[in-house]
FIGU-595069 format. One record per residue (C-alpha): z, y, x; residue in three letters. Coordinates in Angstrom, 3 decimals. Last residue first. Example, Ala and Ser with C-alpha at 12.3 -4.5 7.8 and 13.67 -1.06 7.14 Angstrom:
residues 2
pz py px residu
7.140 -1.060 13.670 SER
7.800 -4.500 12.300 ALA
This chain:
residues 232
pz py px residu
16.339 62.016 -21.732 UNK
18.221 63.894 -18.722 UNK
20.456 61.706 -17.395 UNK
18.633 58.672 -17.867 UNK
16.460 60.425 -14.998 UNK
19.523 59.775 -12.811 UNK
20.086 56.307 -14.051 UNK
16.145 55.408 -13.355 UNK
16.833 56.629 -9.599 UNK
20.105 54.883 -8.921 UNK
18.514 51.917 -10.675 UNK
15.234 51.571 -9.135 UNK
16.832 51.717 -5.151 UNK
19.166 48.633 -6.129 UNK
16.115 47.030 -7.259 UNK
14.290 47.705 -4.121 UNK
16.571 47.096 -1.809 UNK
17.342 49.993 0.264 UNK
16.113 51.667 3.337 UNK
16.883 53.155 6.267 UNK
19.361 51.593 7.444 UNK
22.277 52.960 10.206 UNK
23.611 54.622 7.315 UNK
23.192 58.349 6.032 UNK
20.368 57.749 3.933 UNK
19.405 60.165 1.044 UNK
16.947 58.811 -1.565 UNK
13.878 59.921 -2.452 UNK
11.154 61.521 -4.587 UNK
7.768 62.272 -4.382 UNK
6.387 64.390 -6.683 UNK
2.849 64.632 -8.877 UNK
1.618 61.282 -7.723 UNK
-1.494 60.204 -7.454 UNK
-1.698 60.428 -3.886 UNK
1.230 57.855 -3.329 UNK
-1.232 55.086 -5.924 UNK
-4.005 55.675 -3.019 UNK
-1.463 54.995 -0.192 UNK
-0.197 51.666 -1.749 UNK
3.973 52.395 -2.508 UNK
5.958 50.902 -0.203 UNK
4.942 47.915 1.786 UNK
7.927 45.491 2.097 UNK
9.498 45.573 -1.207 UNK
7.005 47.260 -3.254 UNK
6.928 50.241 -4.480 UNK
8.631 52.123 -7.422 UNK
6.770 54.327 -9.901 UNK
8.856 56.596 -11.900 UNK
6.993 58.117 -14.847 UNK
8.527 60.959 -16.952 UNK
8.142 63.288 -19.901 UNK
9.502 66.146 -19.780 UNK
13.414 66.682 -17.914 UNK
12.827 65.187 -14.472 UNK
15.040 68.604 -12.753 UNK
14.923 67.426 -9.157 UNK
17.410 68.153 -6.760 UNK
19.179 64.857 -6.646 UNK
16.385 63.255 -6.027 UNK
16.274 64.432 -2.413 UNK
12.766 65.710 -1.744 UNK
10.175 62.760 -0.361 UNK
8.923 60.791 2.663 UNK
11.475 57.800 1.980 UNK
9.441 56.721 -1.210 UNK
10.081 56.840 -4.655 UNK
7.009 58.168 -6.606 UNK
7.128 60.472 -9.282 UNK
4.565 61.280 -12.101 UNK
5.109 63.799 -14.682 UNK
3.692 62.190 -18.058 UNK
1.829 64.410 -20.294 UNK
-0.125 61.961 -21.826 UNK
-3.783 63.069 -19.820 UNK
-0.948 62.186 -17.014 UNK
0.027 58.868 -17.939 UNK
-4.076 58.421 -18.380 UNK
-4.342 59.147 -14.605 UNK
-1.504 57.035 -13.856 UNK
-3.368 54.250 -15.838 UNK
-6.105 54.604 -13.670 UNK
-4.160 54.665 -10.240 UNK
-2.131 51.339 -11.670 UNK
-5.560 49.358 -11.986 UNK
-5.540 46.289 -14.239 UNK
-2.594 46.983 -16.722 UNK
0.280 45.255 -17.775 UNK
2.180 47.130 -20.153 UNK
6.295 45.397 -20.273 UNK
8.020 46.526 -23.404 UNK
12.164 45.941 -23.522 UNK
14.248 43.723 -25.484 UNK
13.660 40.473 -24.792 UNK
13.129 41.231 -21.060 UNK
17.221 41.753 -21.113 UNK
18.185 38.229 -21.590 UNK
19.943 37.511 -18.375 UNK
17.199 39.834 -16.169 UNK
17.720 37.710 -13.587 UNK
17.122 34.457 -15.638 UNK
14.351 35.895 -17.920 UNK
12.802 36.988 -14.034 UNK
13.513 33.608 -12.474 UNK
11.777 31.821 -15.697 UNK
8.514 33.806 -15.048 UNK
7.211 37.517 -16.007 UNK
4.215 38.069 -13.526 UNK
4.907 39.341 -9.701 UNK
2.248 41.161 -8.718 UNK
-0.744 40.912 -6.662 UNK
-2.712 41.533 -10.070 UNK
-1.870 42.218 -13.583 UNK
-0.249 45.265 -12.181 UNK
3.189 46.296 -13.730 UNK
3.990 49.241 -16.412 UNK
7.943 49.487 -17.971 UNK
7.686 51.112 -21.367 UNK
10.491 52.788 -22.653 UNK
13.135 53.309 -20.534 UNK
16.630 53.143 -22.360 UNK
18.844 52.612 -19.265 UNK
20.330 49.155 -20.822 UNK
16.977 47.894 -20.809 UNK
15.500 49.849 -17.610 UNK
18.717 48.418 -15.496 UNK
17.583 44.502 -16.639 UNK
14.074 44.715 -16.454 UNK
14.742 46.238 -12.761 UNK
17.103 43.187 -12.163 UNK
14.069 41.169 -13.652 UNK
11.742 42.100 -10.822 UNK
13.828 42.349 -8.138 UNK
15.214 38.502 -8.382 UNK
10.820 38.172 -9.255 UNK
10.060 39.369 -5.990 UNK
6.641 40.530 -5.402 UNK
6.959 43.903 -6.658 UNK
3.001 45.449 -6.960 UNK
3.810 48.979 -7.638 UNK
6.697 48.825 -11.035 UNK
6.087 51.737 -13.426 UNK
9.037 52.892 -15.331 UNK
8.263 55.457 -18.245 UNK
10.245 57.305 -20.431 UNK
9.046 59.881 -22.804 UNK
8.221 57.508 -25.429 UNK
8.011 58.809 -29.293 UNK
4.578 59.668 -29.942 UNK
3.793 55.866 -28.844 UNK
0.555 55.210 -29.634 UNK
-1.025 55.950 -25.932 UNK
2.096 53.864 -24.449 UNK
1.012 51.337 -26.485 UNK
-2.508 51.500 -25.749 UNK
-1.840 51.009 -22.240 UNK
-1.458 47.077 -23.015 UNK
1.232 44.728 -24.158 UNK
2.411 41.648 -22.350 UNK
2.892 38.171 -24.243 UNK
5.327 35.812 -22.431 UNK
4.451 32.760 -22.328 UNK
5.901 30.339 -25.570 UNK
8.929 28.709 -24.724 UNK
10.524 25.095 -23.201 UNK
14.124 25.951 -23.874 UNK
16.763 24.920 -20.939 UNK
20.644 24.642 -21.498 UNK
23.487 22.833 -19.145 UNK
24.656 26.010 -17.779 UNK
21.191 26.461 -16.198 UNK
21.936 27.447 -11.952 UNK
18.664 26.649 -10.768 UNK
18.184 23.353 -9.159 UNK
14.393 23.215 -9.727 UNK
15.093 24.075 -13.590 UNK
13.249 20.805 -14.452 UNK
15.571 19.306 -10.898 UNK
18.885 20.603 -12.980 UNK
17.875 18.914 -16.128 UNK
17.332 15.232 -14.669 UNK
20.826 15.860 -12.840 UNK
22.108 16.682 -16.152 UNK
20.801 13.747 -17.579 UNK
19.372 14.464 -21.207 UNK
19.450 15.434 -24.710 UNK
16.442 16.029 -26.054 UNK
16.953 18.612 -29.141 UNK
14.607 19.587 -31.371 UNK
15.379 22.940 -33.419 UNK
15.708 23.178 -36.602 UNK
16.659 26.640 -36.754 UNK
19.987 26.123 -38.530 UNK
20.735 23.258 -35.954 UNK
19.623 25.329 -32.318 UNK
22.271 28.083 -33.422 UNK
25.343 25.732 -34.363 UNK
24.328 24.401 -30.892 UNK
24.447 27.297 -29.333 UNK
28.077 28.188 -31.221 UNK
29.223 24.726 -30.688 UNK
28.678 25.364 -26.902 UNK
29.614 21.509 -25.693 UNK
26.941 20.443 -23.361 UNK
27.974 17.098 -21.452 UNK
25.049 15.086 -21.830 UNK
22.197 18.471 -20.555 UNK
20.136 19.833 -23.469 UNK
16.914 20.509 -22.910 UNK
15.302 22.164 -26.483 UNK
11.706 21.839 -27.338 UNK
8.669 24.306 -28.661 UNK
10.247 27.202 -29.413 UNK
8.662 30.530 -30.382 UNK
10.023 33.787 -29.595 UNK
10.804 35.794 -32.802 UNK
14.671 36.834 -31.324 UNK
17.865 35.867 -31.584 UNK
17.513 32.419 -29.846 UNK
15.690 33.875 -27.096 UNK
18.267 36.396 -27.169 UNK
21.466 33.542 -26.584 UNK
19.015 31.541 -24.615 UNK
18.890 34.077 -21.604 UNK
22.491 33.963 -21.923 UNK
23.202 30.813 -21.750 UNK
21.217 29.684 -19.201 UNK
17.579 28.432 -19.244 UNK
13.713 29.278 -19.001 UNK
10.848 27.066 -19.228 UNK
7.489 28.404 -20.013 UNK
């Protein structure tokens, strides 16, 4: 996998993620990257930055691109392991991967434990979500799972409360999510699927007082995973 930017390189570069090859555009002069990329013994191809802009297909790269391992999702028994989680952020087949790894992004720096995506008709963890999420995937747990409305049922056995955001709902703001939580978010165009809405203990939403009626789906995540930061 091929993922750049500075950022996004910084935590690779901090973390246990294997390497394979470093893309360095003519011109790159962060001494403290490359003071980085030496004491690992890294190999470095130095290269045309036109050359590295069409690899990142014209992606903004700041002259830096690391050829990676994929990314290596955990499974349910995680969450089932974990005596400690009480925060979990469970993602209904999001499509785009901007959304995707600005959700990453709020859920790292929110504390959420475990964020839970589909393995199928989903968006999977690619270079647009480590670029989004600007090095935040390194440092949170992503379960994928075959069949959401199973795994809610084991959140449950767990002693998760389950809440689904969706424009039907009570005003978030009057719900108490102390316990252990689950916030499932829909997808961008459809919602949440009807038989992953029945599962759910509470549905929750946001108040709209504009002429739209919804929000994007990211934005929509992190008012809702702030609140319930509130109470963990």
């Amino acid at each position: 996998m091929l993922v750049y930017g500075k950022n996004v390189v910084n935590e690779i570069l901090n973390s246990n993620k294997k390497i394979y090859k470093v893309f360095l555009d003519n011109n790159f002069k962060d001494e403290e990257i490359i003071n980085k990329l030496n004491k690992l013994n890294l190999k470095k191809f130095h290269i045309d930055k036109n050359k590295l802009d069409k690899m990142c297909n014209n992606s903004a790269n700041q002259g830096i691109a690391l050829d990676i391992e994929e990314y290596e999702y955990l499974d349910i028994k995680s969450i089932e392991n974990d005596n400690n989680s009480n925060y979990v952020v469970m993602l209904d087949s999001i499509e785009d991967p901007h959304n995707f790894g600005a959700i990453i992004r709020t859920c790292e720096c929110a504390g959420v434990n475990y964020i839970v995506i589909p393995k199928n008709r989903s968006v999977s963890v690619n270079s647009t979500v480590y670029k989004t999420s600007a090095g935040a995937i390194n440092n949170v747990k992503i379960v994928e799972v075959v069949n959401l409305n199973n795994t809610i049922k084991k959140l449950k056995d767990l002693g998760y409360w389950i809440y689904g955001a969706d424009m039907s709902g009570k005003d978030f703001r009057s719900i108490d999510f102390s316990g252990k939580t689950c916030l499932v978010i829909g997808s961008e165009g459809h919602g949440l699927k009807h038989i992953v809405h029945e599962s759910c203990d509470e549905i929750v939403s946001l108040p709209m007082k504009g002429k739209i009626n919804s929000l994007n789906a990211s934005v929509a995540a992190g008012i809702l995973i702030y609140e319930i930061m509130k109470y963990k």
